[in-house]
Backbone as CSV, one residue per row, in Angstrom:
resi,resn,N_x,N_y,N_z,CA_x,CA_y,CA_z,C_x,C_y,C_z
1,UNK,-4.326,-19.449,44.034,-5.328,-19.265,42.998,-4.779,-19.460,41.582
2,UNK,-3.505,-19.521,41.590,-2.825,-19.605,40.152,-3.461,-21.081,39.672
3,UNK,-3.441,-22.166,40.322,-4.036,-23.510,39.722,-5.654,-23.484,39.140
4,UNK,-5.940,-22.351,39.902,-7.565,-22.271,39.284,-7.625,-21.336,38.362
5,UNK,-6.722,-20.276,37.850,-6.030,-19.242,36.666,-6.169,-19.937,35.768
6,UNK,-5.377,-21.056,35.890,-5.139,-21.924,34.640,-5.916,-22.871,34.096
7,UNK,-7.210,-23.032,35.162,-8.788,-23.512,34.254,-9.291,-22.844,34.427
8,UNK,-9.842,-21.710,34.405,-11.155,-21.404,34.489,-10.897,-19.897,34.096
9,UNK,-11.835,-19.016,33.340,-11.750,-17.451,33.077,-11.575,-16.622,34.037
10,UNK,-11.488,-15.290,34.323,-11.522,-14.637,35.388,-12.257,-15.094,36.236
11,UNK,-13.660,-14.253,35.507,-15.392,-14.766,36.118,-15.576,-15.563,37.132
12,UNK,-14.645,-16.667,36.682,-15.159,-17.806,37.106,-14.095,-17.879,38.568
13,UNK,-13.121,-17.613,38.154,-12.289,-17.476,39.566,-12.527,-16.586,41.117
14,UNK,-13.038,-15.021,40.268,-13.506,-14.322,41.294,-14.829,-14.968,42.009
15,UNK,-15.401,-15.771,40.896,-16.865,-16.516,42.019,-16.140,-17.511,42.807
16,UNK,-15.212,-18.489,42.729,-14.305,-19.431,43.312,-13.544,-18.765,44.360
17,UNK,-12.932,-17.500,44.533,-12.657,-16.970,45.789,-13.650,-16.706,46.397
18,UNK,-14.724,-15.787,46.104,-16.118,-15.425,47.119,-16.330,-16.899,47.553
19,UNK,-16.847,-17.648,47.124,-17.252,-18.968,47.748,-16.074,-19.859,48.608
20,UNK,-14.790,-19.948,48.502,-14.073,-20.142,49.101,-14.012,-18.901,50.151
21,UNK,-14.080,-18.393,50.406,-13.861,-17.214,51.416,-15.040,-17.260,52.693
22,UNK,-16.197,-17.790,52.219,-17.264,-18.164,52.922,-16.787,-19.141,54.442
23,UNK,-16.049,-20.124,53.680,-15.336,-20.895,54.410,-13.904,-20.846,55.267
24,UNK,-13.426,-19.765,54.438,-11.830,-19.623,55.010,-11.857,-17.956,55.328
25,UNK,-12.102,-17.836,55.934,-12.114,-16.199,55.922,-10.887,-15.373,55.552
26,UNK,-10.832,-14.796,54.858,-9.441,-14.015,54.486,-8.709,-13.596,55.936
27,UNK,-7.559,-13.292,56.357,-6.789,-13.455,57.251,-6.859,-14.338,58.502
28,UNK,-7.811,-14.789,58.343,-7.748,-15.888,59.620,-7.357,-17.257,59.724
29,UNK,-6.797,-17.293,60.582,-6.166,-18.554,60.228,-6.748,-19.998,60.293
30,UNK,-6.157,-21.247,59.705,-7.865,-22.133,59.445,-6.918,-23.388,59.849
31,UNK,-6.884,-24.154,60.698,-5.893,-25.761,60.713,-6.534,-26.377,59.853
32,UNK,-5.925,-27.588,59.420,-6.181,-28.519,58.589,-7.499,-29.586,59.951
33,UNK,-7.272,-29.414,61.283,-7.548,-30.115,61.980,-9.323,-29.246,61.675
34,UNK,-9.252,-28.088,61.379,-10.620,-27.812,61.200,-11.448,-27.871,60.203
35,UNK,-11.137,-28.428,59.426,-11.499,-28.637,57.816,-12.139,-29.927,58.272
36,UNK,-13.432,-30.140,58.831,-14.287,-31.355,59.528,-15.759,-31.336,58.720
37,UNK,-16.342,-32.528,58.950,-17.790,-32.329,58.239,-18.293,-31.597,58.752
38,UNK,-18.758,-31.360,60.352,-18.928,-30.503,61.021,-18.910,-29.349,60.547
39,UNK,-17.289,-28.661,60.457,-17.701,-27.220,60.130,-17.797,-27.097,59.156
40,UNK,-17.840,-27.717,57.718,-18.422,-27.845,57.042,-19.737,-27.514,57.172
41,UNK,-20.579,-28.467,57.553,-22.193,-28.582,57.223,-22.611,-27.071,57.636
42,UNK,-22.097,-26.596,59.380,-22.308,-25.434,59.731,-21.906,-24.078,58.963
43,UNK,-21.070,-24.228,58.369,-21.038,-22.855,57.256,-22.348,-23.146,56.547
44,UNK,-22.390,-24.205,55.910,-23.400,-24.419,54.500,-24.327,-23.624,55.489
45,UNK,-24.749,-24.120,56.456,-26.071,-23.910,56.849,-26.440,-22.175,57.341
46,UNK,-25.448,-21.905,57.207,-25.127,-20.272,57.888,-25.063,-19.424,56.530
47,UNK,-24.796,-19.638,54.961,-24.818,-19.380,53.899,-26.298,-18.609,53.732
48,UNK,-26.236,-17.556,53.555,-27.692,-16.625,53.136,-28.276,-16.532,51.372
49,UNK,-28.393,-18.031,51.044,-28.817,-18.230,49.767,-29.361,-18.862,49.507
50,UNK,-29.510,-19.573,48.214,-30.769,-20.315,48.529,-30.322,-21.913,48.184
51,UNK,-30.868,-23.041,47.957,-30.583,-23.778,47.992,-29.608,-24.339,46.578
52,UNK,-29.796,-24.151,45.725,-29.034,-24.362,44.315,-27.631,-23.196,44.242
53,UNK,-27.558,-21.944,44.984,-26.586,-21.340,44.896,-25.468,-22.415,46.343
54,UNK,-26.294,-22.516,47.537,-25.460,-23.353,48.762,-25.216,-24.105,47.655
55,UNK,-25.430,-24.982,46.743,-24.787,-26.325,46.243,-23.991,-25.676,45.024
56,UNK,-23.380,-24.723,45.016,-22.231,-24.443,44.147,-21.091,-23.812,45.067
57,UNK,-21.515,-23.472,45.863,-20.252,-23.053,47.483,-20.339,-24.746,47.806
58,UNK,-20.640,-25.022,48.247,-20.032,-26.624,48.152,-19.538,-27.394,47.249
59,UNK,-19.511,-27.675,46.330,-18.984,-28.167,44.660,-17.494,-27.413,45.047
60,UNK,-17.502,-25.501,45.182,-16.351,-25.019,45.370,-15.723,-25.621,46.289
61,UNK,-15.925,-26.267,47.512,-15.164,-26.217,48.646,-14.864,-27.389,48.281
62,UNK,-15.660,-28.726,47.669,-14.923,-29.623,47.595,-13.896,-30.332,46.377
63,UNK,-13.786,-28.794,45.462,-12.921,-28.846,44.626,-11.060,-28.260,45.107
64,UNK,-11.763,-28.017,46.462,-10.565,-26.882,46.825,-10.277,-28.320,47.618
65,UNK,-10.856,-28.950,48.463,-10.574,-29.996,49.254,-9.594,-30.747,48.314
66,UNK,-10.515,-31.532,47.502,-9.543,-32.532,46.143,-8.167,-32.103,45.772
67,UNK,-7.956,-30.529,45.994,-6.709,-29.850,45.767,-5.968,-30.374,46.515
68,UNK,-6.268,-29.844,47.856,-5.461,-30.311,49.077,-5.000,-31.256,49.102
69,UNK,-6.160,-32.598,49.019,-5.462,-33.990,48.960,-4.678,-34.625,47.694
70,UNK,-4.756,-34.044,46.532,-3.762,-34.008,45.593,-2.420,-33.970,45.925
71,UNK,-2.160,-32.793,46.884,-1.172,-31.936,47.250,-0.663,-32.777,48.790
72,UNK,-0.929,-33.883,48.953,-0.967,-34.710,50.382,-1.073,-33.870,51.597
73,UNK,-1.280,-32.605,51.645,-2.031,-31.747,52.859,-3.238,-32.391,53.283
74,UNK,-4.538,-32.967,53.162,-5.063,-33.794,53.489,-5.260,-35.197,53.487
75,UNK,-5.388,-35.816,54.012,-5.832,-37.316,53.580,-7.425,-37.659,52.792
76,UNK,-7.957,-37.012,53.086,-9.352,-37.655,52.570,-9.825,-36.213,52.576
77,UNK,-10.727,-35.812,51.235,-11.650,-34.873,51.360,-13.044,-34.502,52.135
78,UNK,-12.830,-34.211,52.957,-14.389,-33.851,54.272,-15.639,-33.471,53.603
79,UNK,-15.718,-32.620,52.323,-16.479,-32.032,51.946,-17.697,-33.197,51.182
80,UNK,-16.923,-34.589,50.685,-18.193,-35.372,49.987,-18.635,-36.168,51.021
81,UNK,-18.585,-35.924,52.525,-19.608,-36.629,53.344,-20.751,-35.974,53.822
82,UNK,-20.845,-34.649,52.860,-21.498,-33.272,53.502,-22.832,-33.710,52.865
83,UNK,-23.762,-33.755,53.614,-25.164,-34.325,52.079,-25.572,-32.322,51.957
84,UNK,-25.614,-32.489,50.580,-25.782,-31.331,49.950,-27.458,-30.849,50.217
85,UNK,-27.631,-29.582,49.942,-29.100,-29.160,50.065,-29.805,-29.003,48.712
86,UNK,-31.219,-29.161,48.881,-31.798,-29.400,48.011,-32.056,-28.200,46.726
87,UNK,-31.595,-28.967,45.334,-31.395,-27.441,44.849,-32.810,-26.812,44.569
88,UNK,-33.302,-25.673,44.264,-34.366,-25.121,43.993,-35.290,-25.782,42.724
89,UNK,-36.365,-25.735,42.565,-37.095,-25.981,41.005,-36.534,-25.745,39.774
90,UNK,-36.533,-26.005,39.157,-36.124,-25.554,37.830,-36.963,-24.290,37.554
91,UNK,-36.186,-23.702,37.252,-36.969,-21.961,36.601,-37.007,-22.759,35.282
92,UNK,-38.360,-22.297,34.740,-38.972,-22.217,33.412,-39.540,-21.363,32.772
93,UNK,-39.327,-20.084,32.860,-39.562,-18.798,32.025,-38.961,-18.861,31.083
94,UNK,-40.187,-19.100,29.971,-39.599,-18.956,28.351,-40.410,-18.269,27.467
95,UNK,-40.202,-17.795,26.312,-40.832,-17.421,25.121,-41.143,-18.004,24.696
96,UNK,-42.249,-17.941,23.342,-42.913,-18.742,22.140,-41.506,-18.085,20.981
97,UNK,-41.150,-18.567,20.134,-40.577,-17.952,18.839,-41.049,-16.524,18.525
98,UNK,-42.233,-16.508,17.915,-42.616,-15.332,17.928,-42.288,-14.249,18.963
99,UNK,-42.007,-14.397,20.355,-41.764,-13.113,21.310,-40.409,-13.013,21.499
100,UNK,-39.806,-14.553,20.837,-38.452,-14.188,20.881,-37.984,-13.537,20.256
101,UNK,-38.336,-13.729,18.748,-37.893,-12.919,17.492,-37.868,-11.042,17.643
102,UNK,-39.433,-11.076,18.742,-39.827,-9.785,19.101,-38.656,-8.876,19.491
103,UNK,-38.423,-9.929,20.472,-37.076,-9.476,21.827,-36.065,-9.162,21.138
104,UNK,-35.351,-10.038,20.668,-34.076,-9.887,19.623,-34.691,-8.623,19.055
105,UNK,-35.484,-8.297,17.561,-35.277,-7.371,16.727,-35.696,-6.004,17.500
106,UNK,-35.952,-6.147,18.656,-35.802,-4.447,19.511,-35.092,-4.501,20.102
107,UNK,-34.061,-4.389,20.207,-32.646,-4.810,20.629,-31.881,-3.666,19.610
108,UNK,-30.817,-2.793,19.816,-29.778,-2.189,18.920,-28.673,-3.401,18.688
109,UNK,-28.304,-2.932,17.912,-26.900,-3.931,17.237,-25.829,-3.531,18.399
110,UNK,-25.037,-4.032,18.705,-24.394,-5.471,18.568,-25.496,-6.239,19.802
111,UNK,-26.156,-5.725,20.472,-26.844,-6.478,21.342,-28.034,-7.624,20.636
112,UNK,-28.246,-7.080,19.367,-29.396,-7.746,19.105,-28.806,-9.174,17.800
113,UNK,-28.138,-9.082,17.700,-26.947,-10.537,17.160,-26.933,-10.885,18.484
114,UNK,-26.504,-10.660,19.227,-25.863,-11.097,20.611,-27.017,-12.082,21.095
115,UNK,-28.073,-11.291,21.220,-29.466,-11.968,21.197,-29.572,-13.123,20.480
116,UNK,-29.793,-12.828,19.287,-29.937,-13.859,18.679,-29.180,-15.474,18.632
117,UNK,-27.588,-14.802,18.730,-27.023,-16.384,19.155,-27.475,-17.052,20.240
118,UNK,-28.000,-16.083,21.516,-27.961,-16.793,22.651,-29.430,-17.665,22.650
119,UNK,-30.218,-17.019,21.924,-31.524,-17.304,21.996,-32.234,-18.657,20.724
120,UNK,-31.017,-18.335,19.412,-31.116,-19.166,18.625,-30.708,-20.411,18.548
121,UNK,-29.422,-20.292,19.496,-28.799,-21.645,20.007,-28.630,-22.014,21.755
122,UNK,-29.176,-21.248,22.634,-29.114,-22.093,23.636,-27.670,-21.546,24.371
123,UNK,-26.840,-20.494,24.079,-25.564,-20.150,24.229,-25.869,-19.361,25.419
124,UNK,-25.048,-19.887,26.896,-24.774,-19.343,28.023,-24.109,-17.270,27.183
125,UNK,-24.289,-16.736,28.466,-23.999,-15.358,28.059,-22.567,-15.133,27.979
126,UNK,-21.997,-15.690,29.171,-20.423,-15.876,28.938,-19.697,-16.834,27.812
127,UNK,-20.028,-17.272,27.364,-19.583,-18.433,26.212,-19.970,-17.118,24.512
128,UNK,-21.219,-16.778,24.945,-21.125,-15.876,23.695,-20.618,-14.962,23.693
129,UNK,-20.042,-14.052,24.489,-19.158,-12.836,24.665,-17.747,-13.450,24.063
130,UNK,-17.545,-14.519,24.105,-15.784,-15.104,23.556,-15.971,-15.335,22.650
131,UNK,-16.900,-15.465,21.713,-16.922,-15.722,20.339,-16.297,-14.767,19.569
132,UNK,-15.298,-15.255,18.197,-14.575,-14.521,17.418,-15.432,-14.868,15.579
133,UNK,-14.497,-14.287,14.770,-15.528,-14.126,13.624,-15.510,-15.550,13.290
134,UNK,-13.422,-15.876,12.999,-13.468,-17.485,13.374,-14.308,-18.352,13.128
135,UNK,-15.269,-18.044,14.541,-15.931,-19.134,15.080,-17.374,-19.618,14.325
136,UNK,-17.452,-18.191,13.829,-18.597,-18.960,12.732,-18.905,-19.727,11.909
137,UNK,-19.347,-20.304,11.264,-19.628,-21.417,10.233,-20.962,-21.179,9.504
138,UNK,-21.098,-20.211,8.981,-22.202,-19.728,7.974,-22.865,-20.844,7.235
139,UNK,-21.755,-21.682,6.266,-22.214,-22.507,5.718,-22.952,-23.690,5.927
140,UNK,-22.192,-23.908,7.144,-22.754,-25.363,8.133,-24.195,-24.819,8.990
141,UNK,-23.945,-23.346,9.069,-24.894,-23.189,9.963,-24.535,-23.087,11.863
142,UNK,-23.490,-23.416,11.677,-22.964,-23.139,13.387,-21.791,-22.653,13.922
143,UNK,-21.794,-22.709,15.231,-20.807,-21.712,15.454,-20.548,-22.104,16.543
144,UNK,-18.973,-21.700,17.060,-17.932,-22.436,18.093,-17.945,-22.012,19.077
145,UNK,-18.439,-22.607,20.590,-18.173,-21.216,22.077,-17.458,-21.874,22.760
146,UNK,-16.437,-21.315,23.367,-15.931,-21.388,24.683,-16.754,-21.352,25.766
147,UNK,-16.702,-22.252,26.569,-17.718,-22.578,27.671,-16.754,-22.688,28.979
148,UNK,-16.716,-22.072,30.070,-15.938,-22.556,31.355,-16.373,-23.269,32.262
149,UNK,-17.604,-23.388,32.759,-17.983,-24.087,33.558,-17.699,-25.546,33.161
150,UNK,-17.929,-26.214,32.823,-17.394,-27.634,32.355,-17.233,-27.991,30.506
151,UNK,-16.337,-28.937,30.773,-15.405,-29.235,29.541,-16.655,-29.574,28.200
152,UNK,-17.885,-30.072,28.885,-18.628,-30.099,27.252,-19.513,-28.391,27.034
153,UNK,-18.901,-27.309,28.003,-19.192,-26.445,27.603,-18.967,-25.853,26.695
154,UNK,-17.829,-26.294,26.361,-16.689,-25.634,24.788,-17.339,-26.991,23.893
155,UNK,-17.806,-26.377,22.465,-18.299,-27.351,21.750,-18.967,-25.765,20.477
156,UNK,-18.841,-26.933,19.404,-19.691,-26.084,18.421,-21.509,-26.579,18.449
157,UNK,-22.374,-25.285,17.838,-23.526,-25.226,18.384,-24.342,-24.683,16.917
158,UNK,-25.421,-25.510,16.863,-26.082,-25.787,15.872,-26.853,-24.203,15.524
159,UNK,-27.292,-23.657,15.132,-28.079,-22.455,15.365,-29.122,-22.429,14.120
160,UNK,-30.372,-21.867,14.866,-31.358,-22.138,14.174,-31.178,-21.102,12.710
161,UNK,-32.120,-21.256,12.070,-31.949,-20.588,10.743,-32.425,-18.853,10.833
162,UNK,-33.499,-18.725,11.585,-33.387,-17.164,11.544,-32.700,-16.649,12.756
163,UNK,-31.495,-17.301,13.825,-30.893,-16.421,14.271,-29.174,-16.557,13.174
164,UNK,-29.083,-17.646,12.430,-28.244,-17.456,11.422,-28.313,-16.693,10.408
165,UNK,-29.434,-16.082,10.313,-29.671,-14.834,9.154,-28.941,-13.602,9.944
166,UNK,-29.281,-13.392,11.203,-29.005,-12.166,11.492,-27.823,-12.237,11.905
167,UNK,-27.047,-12.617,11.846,-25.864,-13.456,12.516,-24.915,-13.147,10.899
168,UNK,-25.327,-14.112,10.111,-24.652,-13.275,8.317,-24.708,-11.707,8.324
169,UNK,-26.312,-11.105,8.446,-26.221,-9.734,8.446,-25.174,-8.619,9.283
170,UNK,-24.902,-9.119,10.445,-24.721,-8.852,11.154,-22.992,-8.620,10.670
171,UNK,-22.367,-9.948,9.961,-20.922,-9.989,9.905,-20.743,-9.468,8.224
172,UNK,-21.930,-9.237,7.709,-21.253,-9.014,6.433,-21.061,-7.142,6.655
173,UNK,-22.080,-6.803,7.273,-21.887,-5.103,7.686,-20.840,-4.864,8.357
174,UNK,-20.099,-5.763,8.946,-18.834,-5.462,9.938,-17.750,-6.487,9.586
175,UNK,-17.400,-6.131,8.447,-16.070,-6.853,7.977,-14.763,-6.551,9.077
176,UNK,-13.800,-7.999,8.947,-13.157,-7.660,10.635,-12.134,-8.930,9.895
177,UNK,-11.305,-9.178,10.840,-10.114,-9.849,10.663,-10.638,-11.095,11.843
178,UNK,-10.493,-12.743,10.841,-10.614,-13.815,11.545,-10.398,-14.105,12.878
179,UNK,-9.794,-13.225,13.568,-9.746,-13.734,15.195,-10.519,-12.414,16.017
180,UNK,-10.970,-11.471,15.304,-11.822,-10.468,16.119,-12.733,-11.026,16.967
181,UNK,-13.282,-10.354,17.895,-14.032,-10.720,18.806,-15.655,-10.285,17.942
182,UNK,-16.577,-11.089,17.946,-17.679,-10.665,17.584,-18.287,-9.895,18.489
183,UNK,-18.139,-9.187,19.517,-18.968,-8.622,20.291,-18.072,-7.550,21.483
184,UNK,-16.911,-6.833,20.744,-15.916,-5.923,21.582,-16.457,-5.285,22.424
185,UNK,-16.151,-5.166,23.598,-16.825,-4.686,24.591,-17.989,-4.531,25.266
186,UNK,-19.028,-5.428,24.834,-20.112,-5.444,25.043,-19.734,-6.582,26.549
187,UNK,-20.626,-6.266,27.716,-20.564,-6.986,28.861,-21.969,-7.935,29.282
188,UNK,-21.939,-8.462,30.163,-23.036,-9.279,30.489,-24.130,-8.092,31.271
189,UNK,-23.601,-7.209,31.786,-24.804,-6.293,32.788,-25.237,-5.297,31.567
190,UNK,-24.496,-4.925,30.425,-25.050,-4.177,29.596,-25.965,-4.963,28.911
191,UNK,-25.761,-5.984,28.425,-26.740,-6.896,27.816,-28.090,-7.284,28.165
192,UNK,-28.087,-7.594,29.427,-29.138,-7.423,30.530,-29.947,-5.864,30.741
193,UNK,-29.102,-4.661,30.703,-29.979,-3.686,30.800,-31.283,-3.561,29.558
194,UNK,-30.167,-4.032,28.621,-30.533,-3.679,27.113,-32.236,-4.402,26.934
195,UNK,-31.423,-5.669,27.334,-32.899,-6.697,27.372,-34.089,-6.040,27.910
196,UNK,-34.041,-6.054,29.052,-35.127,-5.263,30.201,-35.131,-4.217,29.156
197,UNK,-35.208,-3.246,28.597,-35.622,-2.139,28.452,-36.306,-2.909,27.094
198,UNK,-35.887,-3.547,25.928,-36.657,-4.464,24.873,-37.723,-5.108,25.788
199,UNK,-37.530,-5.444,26.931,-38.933,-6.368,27.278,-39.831,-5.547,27.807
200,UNK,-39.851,-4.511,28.297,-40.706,-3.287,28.726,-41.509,-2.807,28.103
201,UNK,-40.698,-2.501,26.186,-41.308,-1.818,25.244,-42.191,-2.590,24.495
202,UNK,-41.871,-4.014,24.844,-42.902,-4.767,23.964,-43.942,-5.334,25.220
203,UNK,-44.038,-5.036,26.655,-44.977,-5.710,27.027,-44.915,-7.133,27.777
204,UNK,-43.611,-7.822,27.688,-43.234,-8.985,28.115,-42.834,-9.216,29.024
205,UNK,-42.687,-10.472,29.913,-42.113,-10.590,31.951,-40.558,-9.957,31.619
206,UNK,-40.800,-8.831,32.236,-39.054,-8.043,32.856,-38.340,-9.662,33.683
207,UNK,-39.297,-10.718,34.400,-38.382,-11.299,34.763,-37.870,-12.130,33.834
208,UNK,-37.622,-11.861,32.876,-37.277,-12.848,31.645,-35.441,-12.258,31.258
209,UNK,-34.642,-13.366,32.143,-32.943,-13.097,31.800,-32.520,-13.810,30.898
210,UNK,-31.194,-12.894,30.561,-30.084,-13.587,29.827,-30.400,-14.968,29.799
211,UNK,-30.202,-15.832,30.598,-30.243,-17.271,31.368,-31.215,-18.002,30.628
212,UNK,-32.597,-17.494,30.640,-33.493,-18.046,30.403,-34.129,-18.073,28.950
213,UNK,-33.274,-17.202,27.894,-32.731,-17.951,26.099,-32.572,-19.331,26.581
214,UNK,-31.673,-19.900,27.429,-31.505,-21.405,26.965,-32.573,-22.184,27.128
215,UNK,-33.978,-21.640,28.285,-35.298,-22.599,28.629,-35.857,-22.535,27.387
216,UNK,-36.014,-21.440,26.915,-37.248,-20.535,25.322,-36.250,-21.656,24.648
217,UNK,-34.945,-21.698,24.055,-34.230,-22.502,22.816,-34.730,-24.006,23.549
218,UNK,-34.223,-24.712,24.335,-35.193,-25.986,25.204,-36.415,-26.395,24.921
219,UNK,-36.841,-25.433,25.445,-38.474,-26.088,25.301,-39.263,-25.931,23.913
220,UNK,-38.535,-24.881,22.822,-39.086,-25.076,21.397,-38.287,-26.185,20.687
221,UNK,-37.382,-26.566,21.208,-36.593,-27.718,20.259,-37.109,-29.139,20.987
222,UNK,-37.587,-29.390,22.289,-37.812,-30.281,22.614,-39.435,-30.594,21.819
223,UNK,-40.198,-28.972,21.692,-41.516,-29.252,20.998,-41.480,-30.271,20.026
224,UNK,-40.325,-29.575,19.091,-40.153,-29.828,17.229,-40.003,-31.258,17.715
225,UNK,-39.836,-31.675,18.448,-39.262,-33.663,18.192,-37.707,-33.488,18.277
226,UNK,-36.839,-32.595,18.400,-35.667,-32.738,18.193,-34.733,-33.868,18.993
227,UNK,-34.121,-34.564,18.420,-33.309,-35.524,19.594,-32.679,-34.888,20.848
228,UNK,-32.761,-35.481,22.474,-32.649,-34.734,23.440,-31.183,-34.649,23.308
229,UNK,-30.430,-35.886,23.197,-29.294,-35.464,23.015,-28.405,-34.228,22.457
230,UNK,-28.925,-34.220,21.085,-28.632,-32.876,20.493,-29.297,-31.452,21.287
231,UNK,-30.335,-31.909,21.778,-30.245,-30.356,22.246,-29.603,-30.268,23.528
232,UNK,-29.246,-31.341,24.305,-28.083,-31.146,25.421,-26.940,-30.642,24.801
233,UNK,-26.538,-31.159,23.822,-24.958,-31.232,23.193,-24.912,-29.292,22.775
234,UNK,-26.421,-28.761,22.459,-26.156,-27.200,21.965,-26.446,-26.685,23.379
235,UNK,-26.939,-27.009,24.645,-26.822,-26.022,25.644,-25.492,-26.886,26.572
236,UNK,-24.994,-27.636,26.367,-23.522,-27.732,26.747,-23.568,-28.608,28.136
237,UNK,-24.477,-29.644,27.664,-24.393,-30.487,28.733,-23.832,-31.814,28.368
238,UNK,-23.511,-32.998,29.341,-22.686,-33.728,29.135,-23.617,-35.293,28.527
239,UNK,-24.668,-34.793,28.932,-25.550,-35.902,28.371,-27.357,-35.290,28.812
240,UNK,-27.863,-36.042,28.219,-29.636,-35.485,28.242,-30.531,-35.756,29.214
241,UNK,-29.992,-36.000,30.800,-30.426,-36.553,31.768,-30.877,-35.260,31.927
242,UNK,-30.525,-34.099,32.417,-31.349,-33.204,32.720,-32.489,-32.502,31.874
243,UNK,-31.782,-32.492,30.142,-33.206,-31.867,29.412,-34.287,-32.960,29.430
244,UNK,-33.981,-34.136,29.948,-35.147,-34.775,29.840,-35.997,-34.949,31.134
245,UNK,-35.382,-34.402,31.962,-35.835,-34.307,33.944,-36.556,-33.194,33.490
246,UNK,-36.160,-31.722,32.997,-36.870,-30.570,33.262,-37.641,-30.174,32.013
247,UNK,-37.095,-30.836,30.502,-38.054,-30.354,29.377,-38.564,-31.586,28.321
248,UNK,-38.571,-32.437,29.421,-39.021,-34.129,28.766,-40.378,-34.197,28.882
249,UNK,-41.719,-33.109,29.175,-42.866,-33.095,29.180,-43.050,-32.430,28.186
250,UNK,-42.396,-31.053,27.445,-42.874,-30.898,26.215,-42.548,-31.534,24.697
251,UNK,-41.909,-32.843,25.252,-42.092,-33.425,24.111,-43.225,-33.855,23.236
252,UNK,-43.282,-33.853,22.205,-44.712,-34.442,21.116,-44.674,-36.213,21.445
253,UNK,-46.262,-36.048,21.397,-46.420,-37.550,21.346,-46.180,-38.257,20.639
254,UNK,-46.405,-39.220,20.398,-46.347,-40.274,18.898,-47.937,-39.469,18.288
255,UNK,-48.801,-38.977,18.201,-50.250,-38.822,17.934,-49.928,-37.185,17.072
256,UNK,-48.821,-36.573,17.934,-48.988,-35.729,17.630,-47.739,-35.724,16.523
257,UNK,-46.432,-36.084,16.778,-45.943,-36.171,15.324,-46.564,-36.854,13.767
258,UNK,-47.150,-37.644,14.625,-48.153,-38.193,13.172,-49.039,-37.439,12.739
259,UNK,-49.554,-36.161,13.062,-50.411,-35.288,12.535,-49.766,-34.440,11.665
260,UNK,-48.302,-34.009,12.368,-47.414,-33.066,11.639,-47.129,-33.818,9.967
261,UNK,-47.070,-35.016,10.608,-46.362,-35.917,9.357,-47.426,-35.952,8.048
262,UNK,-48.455,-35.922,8.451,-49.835,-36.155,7.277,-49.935,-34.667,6.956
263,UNK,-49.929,-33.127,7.865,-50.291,-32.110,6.986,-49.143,-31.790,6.210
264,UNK,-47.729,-32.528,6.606,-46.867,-32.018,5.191,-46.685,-32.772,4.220
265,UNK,-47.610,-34.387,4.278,-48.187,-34.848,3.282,-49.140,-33.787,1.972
266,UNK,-49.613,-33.477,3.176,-50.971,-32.524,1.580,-50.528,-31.664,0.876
């Protein structure tokens, strides 16, 4: 596990053993002669999840495979003849601005900055927990995350203007030394409680997670006309094939930017 130490955060490792473990069972012993598509496909299929989680226990196994054959313990990786299962729908539970703003400002501090980056820019929950004071950019308007899941996850990220207000407020009340962590001890399950209990008091779907800031930041930036690219580049994707698969219908028409364009004529 030390080779996977050295990319990836804890987090990310302890999910990389559970999913490897699926396959290799801790003390038992496994030949190379059994590492087949076969038993392959038959784990996948024996996996009690659903279809988009099975296709990240596979991604794992055939990153662990690629290891192997790196390492000339295998010849060929078994795992990319496996046809993968179909991942689930896209979840699309989002806010309007307005219920976001809601959400955020019933929120206590430090949770409700916390909010706001994730919600103002599209920032996975783990990527905003690593943020330092550093990383801000007040002036520019954005701010720097560490991302683990893949390499265009780490990138700086545009942030809208009223979660950059609270975001100033937030750092001028808590003066701190350039490499502090903006958010000490605050965790991902506390953040989540916090939420749920803000979405209760105002009335809004409890099923509304952490996660799903990046659909609400998505689907209002895809409204505005924003280039898809750029808003891939702030939720940390490698290109705009997917915001345009899952949030390429709320784009504005040509009919309808031309309306915008004439009332800020008057």
């Amino acid at each position: 596990m030390r080779w996977a130490e050295r990319r990836a955060s804890s987090s990310t490792v302890a999910k990389y053993r559970t999913q490897l473990a699926a396959l290799f069972p801790p003390g038992a012993p496994f030949r190379r002669s059994e590492f087949t598509r076969r038993r392959i496909s038959e784990s996948l299929a024996a996996l009690p999840c659903s279809g988009s989680t099975a296709r990240r226990y596979l991604a794992a196994w055939s990153s662990f495979a690629s290891f192997l054959v790196d390492r000339d313990i295998l010849d060929a990786n078994p795992v990319r003849s496996v046809r993968a299962p179909r991942p689930n729908p896209p979840r699309e539970l989002w806010l309007t601005l307005e219920d976001v703003t809601r959400l955020v400002d019933a929120q206590p501090e430090p949770f409700r900055t916390l909010a706001a980056l994730r919600e103002g820019a599209g920032v996975e929950i783990s990527a905003a927990l690593t943020v330092r004071r550093c990383d801000v950019d007040l002036p520019r308007g954005t701010v720097f995350v560490r991302g683990t899941k893949t390499p265009s996850r780490t990138r700086p990220v545009a942030v809208e203007s009223w979660a950059m207000d609270r975001l100033a407020s937030y750092l001028r009340a808590r003066p701190s030394t350039p490499d502090a962590p903006l958010f000490p001890g605050v965790t991902e399950r506390r953040a989540l409680d916090v939420q749920r209990i803000a979405l209760r008091q105002l009335g809004l779907d409890v099923r509304y997670t952490l996660h799903d800031a990046r659909h609400s930041y998505a689907v209002r930036r895809m409204k505005a006309g924003d280039d898809p690219h750029m808003v891939a580049h702030n939720l940390g994707h490698r290109d705009p094939v997917m915001v345009l698969r899952v949030y390429g219908k709320y784009r504005p028409t040509a009919y309808d930017l031309a309306r915008t364009h004439l009332r800020a004529l008057r």
